[in-house]
N, CA and C atoms as a LAMMPS dump frame, in Angstrom:
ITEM: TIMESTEP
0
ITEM: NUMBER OF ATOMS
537
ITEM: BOX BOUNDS ff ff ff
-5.0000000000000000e+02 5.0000000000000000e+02
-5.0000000000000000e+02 5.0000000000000000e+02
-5.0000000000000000e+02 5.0000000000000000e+02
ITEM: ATOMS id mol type element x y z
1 1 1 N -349.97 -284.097 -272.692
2 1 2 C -349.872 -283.074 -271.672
3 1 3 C -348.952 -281.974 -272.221
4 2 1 N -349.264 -280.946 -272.21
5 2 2 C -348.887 -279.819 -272.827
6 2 3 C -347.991 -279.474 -271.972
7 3 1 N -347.709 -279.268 -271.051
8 3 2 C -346.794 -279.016 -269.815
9 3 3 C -345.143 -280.11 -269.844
10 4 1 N -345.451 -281.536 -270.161
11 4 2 C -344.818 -282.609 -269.856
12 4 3 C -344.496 -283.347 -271.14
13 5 1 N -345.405 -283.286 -272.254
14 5 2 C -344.728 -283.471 -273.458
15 5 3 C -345.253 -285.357 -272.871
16 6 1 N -344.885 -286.058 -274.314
17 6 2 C -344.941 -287.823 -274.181
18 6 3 C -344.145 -288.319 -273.304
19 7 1 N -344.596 -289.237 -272.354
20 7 2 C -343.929 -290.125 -271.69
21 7 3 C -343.037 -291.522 -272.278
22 8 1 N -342.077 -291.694 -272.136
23 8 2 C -341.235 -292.615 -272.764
24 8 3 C -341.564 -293.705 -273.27
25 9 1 N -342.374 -294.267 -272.669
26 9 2 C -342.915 -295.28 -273.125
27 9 3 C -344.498 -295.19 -274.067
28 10 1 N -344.875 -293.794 -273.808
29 10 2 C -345.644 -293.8 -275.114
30 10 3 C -344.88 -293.328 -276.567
31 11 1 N -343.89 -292.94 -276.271
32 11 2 C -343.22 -292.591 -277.324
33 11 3 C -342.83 -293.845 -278.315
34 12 1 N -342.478 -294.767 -277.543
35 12 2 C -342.034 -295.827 -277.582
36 12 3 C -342.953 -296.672 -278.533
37 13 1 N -344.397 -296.969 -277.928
38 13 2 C -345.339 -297.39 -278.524
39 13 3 C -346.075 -296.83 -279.987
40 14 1 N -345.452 -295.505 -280.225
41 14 2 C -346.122 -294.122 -281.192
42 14 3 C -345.292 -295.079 -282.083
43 15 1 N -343.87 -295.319 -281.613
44 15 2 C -342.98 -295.587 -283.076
45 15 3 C -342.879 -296.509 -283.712
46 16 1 N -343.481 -297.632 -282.434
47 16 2 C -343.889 -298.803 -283.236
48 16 3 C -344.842 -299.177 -284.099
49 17 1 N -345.722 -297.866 -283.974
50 17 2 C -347.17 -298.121 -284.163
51 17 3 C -347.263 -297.089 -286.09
52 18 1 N -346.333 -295.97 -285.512
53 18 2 C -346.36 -295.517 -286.732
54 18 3 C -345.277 -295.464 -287.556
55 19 1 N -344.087 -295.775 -287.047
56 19 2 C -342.585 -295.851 -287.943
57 19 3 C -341.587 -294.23 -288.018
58 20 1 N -340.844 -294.385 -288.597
59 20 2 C -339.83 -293.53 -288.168
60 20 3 C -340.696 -291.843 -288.731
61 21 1 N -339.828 -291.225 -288.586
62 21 2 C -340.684 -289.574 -289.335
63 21 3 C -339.417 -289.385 -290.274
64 22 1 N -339.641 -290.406 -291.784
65 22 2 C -338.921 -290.305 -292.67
66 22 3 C -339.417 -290.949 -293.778
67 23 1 N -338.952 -290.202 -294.921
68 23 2 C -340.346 -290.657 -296.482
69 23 3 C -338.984 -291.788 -296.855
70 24 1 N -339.89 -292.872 -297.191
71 24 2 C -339.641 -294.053 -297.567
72 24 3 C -338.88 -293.657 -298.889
73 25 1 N -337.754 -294.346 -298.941
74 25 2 C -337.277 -294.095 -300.566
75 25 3 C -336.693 -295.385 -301.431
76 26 1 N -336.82 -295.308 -302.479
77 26 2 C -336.662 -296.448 -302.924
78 26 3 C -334.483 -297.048 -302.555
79 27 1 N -334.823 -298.295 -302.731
80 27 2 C -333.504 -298.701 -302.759
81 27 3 C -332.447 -298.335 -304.065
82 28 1 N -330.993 -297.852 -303.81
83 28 2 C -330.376 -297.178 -304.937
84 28 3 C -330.214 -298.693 -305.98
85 29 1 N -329.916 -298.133 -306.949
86 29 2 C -329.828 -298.959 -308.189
87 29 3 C -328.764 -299.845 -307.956
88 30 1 N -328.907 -301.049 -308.686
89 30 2 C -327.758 -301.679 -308.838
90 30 3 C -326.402 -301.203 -309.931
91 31 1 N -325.276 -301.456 -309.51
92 31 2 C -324.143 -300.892 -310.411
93 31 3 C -324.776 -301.77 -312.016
94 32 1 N -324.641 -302.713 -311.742
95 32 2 C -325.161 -303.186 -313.202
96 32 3 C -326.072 -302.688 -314.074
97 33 1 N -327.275 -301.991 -313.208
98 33 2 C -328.448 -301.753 -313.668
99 33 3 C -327.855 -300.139 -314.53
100 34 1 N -327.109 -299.579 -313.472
101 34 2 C -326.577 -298.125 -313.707
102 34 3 C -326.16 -298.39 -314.986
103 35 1 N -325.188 -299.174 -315.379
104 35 2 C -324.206 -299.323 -316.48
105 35 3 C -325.069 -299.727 -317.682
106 36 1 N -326.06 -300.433 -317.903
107 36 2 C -326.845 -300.749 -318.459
108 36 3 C -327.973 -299.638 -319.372
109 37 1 N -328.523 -298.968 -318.345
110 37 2 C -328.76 -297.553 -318.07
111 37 3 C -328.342 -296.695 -319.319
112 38 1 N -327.029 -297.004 -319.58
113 38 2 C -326.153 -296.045 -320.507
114 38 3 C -326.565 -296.071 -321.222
115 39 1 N -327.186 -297.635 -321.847
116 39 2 C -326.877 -297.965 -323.47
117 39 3 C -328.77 -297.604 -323.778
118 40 1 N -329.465 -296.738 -322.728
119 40 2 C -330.756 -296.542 -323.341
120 40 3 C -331.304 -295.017 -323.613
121 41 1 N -329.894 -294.495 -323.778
122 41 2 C -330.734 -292.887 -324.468
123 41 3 C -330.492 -293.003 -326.424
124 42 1 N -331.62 -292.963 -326.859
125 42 2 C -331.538 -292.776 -328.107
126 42 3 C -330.393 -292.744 -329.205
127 43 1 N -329.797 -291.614 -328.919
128 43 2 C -328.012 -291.233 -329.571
129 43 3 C -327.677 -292.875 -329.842
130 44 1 N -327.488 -293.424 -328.654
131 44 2 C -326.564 -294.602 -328.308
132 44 3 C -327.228 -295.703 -329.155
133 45 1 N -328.166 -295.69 -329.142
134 45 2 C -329.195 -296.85 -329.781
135 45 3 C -328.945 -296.796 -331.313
136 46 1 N -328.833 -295.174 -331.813
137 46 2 C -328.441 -295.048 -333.27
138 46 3 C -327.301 -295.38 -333.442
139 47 1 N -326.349 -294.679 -332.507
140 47 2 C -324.708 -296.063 -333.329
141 47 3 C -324.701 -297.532 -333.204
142 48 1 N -325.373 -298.009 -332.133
143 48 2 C -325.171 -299.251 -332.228
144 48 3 C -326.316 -299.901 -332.977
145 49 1 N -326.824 -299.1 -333.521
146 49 2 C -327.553 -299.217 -335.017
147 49 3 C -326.889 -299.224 -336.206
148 50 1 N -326.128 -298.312 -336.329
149 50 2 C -324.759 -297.762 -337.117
150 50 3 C -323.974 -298.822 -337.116
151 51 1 N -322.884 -299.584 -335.693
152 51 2 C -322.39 -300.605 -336.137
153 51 3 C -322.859 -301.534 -336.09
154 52 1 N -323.977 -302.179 -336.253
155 52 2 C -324.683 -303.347 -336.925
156 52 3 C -324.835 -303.538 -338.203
157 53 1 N -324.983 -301.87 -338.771
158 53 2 C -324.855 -302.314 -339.725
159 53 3 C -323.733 -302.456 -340.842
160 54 1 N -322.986 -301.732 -339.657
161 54 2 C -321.493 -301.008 -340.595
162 54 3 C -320.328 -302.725 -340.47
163 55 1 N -321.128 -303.566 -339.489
164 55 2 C -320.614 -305.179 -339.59
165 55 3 C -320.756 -305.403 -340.446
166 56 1 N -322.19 -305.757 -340.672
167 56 2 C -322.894 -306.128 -341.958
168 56 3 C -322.498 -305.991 -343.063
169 57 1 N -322.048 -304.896 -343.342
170 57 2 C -321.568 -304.305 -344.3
171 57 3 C -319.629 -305.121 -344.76
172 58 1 N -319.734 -305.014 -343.552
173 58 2 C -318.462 -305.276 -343.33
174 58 3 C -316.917 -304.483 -343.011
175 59 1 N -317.653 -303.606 -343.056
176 59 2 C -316.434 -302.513 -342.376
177 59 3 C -316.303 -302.83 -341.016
178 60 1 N -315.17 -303.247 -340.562
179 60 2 C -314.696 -303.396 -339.426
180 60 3 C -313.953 -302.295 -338.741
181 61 1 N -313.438 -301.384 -339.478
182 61 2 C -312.811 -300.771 -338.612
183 61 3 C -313.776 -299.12 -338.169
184 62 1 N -314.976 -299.15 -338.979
185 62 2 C -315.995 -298.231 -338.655
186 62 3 C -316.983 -299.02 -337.215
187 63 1 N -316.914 -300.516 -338.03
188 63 2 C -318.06 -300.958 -336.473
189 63 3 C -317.095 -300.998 -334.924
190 64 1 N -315.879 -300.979 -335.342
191 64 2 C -314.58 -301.502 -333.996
192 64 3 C -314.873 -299.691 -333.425
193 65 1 N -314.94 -298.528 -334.221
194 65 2 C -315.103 -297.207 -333.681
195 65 3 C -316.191 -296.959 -333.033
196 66 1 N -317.328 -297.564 -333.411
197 66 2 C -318.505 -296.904 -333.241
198 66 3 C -318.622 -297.756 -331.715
199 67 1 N -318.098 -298.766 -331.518
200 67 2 C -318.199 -299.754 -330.449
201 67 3 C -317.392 -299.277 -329.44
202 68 1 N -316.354 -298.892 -329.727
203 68 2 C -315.745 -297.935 -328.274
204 68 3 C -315.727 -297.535 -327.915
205 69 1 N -316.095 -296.028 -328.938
206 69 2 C -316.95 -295.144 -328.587
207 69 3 C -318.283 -295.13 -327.331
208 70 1 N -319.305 -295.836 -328.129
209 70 2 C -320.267 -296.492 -327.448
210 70 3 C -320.058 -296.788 -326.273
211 71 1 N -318.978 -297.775 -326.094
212 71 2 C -318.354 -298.523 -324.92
213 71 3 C -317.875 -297.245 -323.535
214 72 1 N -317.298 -296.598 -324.516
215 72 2 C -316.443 -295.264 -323.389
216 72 3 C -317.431 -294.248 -323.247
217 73 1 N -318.291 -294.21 -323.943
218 73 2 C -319.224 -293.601 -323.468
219 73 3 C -320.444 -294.168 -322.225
220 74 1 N -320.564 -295.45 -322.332
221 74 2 C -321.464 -295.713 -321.303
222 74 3 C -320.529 -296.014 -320.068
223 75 1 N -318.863 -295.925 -319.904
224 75 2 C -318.358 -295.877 -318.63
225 75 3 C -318.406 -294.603 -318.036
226 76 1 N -317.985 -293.955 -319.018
227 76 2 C -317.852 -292.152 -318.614
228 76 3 C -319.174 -292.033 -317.813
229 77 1 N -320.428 -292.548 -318.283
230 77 2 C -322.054 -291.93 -318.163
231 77 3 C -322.029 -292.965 -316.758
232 78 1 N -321.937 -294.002 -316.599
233 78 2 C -321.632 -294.938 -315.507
234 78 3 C -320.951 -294.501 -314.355
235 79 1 N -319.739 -293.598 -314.047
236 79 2 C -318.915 -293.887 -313.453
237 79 3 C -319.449 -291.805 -312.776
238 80 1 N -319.962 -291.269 -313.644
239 80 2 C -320.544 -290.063 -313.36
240 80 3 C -321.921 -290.157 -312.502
241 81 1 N -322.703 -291.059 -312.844
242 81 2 C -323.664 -291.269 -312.359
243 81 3 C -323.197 -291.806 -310.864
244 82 1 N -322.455 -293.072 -310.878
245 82 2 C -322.248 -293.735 -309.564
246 82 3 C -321.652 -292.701 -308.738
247 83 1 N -321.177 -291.827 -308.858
248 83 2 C -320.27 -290.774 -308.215
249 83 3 C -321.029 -289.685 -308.083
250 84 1 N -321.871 -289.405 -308.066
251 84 2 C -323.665 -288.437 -308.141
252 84 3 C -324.427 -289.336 -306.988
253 85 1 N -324.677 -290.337 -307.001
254 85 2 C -325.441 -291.55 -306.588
255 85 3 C -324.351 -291.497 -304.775
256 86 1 N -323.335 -291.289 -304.888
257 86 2 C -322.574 -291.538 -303.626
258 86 3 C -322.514 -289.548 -302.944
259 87 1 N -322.506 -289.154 -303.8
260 87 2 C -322.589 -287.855 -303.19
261 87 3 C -323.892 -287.577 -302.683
262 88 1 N -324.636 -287.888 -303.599
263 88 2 C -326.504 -287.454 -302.361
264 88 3 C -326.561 -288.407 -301.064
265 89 1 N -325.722 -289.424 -301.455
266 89 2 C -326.365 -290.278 -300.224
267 89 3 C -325.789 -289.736 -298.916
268 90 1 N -323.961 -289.146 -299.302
269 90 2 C -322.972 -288.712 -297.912
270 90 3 C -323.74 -287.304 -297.719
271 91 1 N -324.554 -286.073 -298.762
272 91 2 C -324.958 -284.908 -298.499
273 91 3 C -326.256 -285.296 -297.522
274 92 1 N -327.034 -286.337 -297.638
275 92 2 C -328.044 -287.467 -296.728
276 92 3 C -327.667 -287.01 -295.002
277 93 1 N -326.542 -287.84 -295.564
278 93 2 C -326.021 -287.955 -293.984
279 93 3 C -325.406 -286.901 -293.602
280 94 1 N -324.809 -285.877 -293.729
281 94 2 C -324.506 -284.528 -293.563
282 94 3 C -325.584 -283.903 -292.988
283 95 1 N -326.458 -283.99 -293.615
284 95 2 C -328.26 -283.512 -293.569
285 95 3 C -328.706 -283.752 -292.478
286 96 1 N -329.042 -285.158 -291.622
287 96 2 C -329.597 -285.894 -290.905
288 96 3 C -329.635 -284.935 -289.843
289 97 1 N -330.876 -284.369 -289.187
290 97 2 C -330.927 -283.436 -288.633
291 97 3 C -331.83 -283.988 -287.526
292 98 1 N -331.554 -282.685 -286.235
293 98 2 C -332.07 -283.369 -285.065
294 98 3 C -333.066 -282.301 -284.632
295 99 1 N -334.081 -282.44 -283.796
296 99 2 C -334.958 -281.468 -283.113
297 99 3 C -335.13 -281.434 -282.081
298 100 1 N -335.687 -280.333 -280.874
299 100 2 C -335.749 -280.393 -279.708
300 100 3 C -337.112 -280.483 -279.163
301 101 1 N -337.362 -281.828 -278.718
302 101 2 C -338.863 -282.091 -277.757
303 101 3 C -339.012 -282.194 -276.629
304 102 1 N -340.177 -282.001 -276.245
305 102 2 C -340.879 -282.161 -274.839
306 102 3 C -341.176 -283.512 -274.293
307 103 1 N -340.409 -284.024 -273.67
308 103 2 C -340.934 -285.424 -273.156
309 103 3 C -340.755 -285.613 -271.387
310 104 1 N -341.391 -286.137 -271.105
311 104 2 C -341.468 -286.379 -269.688
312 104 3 C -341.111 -285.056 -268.969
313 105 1 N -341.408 -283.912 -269.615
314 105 2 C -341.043 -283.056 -268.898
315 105 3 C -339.658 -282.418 -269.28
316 106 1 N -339.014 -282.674 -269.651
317 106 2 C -337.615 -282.239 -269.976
318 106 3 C -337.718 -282.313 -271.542
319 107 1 N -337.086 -280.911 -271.895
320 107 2 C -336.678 -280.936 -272.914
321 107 3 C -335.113 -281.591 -273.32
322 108 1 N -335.423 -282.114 -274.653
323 108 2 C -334.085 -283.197 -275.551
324 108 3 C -334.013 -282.907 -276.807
325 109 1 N -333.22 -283.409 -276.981
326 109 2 C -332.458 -283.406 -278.834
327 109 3 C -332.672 -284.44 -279.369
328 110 1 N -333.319 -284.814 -280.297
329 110 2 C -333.389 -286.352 -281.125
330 110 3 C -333.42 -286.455 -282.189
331 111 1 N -333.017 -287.148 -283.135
332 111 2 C -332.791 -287.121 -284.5
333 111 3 C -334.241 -287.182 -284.813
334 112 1 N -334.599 -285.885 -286.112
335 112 2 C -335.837 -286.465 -286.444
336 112 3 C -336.692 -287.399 -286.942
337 113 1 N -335.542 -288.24 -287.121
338 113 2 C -336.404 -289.413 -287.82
339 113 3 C -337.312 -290.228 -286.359
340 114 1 N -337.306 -289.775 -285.26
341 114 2 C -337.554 -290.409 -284.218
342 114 3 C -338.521 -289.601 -283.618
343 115 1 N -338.619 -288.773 -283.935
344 115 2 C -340.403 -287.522 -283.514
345 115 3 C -341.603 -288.539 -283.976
346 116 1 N -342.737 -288.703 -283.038
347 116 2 C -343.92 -289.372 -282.896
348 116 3 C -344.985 -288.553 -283.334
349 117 1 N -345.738 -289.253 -283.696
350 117 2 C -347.617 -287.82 -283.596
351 117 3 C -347.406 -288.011 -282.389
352 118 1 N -347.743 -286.766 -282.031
353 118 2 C -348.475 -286.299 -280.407
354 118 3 C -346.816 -285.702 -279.559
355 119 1 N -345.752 -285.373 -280.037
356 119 2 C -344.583 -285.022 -279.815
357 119 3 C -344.599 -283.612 -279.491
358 120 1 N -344.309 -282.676 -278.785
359 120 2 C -344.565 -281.081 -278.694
360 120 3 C -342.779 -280.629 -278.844
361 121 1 N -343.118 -280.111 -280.396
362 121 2 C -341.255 -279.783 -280.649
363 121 3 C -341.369 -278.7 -280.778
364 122 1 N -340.269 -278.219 -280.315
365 122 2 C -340.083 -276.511 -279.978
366 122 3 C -338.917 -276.161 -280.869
367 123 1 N -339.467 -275.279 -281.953
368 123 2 C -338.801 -274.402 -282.794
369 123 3 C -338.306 -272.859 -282.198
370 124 1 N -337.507 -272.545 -282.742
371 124 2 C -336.361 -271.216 -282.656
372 124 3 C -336.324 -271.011 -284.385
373 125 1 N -336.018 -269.568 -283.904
374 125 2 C -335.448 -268.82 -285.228
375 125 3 C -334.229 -269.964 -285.493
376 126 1 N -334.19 -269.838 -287.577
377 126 2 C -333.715 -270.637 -287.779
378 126 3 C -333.569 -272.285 -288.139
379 127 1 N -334.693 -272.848 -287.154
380 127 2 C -334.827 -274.5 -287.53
381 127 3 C -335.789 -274.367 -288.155
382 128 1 N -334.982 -275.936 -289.523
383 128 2 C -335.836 -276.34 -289.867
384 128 3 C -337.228 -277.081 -289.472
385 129 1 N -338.136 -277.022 -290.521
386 129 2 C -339.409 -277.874 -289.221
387 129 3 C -339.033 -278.891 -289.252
388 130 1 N -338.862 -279.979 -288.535
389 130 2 C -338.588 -281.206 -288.675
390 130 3 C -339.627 -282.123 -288.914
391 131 1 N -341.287 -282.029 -288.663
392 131 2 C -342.399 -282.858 -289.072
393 131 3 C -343.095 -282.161 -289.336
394 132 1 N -344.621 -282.478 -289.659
395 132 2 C -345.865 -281.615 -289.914
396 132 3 C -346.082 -281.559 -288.578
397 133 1 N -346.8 -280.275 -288.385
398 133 2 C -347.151 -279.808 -286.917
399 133 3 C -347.886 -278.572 -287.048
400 134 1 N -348.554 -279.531 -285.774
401 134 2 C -350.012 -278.372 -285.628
402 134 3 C -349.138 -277.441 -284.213
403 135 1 N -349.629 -276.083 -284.59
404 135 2 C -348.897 -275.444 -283.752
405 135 3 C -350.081 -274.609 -282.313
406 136 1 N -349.425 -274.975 -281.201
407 136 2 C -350.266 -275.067 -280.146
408 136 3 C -349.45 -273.776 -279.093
409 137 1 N -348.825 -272.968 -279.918
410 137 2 C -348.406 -271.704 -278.726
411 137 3 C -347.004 -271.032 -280.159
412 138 1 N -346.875 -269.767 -280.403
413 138 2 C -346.346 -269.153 -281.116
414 138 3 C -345.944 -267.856 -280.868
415 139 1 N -345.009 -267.036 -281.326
416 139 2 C -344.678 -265.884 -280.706
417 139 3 C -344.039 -265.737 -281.736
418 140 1 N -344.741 -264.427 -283.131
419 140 2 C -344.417 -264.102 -284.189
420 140 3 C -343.353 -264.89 -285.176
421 141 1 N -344.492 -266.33 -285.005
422 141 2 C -344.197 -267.04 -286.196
423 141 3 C -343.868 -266.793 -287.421
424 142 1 N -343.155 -267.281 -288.204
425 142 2 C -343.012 -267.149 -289.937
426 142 3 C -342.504 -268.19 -289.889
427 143 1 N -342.929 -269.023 -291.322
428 143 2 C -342.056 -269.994 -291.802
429 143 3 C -342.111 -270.202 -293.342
430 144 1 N -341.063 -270.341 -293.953
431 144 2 C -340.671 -270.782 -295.169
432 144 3 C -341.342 -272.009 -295.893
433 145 1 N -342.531 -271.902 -296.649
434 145 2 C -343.477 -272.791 -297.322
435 145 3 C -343.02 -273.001 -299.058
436 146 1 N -341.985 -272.187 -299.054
437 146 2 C -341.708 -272.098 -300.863
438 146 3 C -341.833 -273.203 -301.173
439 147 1 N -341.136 -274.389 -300.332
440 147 2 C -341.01 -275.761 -301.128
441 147 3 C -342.69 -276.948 -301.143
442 148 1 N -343.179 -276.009 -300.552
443 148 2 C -344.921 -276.546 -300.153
444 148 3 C -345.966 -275.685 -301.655
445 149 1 N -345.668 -274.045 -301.643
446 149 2 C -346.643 -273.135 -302.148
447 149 3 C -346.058 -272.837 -303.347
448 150 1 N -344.26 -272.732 -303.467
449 150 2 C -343.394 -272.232 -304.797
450 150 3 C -343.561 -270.629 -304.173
451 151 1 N -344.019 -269.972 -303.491
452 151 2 C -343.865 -268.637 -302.818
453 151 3 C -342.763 -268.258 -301.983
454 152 1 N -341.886 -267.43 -302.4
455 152 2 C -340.973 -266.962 -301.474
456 152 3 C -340.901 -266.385 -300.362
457 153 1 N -342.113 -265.567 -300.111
458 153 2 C -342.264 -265.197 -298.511
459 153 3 C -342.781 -265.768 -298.119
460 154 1 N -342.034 -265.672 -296.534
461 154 2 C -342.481 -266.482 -295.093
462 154 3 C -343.972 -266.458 -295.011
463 155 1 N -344.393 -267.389 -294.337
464 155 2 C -345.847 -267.144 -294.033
465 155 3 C -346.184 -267.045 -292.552
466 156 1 N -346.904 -266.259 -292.198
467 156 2 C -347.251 -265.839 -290.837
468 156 3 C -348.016 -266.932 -290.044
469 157 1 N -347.837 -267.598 -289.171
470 157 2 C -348.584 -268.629 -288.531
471 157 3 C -349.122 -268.291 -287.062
472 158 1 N -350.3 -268.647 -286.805
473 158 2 C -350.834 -268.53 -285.823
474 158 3 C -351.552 -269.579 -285.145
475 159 1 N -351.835 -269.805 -284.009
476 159 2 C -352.796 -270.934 -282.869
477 159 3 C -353.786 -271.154 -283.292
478 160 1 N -354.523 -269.922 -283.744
479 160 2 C -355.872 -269.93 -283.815
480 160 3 C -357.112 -271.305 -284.714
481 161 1 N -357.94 -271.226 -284.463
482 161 2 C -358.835 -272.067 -285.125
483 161 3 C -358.973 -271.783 -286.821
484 162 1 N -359.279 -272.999 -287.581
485 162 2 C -359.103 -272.223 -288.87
486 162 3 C -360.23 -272.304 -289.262
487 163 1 N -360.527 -271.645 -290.081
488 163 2 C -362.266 -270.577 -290.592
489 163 3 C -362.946 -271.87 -291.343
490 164 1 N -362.23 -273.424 -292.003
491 164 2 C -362.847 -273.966 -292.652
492 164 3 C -361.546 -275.236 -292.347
493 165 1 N -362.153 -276.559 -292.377
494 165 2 C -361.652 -277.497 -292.623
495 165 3 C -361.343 -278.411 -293.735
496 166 1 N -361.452 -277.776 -294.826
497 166 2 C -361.336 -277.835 -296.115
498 166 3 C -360.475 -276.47 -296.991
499 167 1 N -359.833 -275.583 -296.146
500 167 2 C -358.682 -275.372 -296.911
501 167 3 C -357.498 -276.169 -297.187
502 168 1 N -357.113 -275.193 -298.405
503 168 2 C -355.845 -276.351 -298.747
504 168 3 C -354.928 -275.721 -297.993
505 169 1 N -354.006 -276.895 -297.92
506 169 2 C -352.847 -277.034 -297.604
507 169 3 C -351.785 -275.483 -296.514
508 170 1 N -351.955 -274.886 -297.884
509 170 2 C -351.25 -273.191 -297.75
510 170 3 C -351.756 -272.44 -297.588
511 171 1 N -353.107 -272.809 -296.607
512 171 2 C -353.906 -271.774 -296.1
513 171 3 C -354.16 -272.397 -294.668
514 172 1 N -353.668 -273.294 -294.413
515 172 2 C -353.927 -273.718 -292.804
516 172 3 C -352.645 -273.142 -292.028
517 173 1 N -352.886 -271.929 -291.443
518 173 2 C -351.983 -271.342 -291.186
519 173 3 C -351.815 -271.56 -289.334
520 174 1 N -352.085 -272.566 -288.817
521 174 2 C -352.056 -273.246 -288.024
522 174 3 C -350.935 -274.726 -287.728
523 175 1 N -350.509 -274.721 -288.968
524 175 2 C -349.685 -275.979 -289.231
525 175 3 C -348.428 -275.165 -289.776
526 176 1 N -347.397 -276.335 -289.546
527 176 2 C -346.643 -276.283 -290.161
528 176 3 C -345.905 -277.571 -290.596
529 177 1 N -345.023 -277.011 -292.108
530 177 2 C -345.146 -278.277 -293.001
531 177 3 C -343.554 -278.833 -292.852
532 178 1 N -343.108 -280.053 -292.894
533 178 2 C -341.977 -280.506 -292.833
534 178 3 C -341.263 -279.871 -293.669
535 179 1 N -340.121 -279.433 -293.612
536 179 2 C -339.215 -278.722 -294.644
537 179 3 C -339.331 -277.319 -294.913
């Protein structure tokens, strides 16, 4: 109902049915795995090529260098990474953004990970889109597709019917795209 927006309990049923409105991401690495990690860019593989053989050889105090080196280098690369790895996740949650829908009649605020298909969310200058959405009433739309098309200007969106159901993507100017 265009007027009244989802009723609570279909909302309810949407989310069970389809899951949150958030792209699945893989689980972060293990610290071990990270540290491990270090010892597989090339460079690294050649010294500890170097002191294998510089053992062999028997120089100890070239293989004891090349090994600490090595060593302080995969903490440095470790301890940079894990500290990269904790900053996207808190910029994540900084991020976590909310939108305003139509439900039972009253408009609300809800985190978007909680928008359903069939949800009627009402954008303002300024918000981001929070899902894909077909747009069903507009008043000199534009929205920002760069991260969809790589194009820097806004694109003009309108209600209307579109001329073919087989355009792509950045020509259904009826929709709009998450982000």
């Amino acid at each position: 109902d265009l007027n009244l927006g989802l009723a609570e309990e279909e909302v309810r049923h949407r989310a069970a049915r389809f899951g949150p409105n958030a792209i699945r991401e893989k689980p972060p690495r293990a610290p071990w795995r990270m540290f491990l990690g270090q010892f597989t860019d090339f460079m690294i593989l050649v010294l500890i090529a170097a002191a294998v053989v510089a053992g062999v050889v028997g120089d100890v105090k070239d293989t004891l260098a090349i090994v600490v080196i090595v060593l302080l280098n995969a903490l440095i690369g470790f301890v940079q990474e894990l500290r990269a790895e904790r900053a996207m996740a808190a910029l994540k949650q900084l991020t976590a953004a909310s939108a305003r829908v139509l439900r039972d009649g009253e408009q609300m605020t809800v985190p978007t990970k909680e928008i359903v298909p069939g949800d009627i969310v009402l954008l303002e200058a300024g918000n981001l889109v929070p899902a894909d959405l077909r747009l069903i009433e507009s008043a000199q739309l534009k929205v920002d597709e760069s991260l969809l098309t790589g194009e820097s200007a806004t694109v003009e969106k309108h209600t209307g019917a579109l001329a073919s159901p087989e355009l792509p993507l950045a020509d259904r100017r009826n929709m709009a795209y998450k982000g």
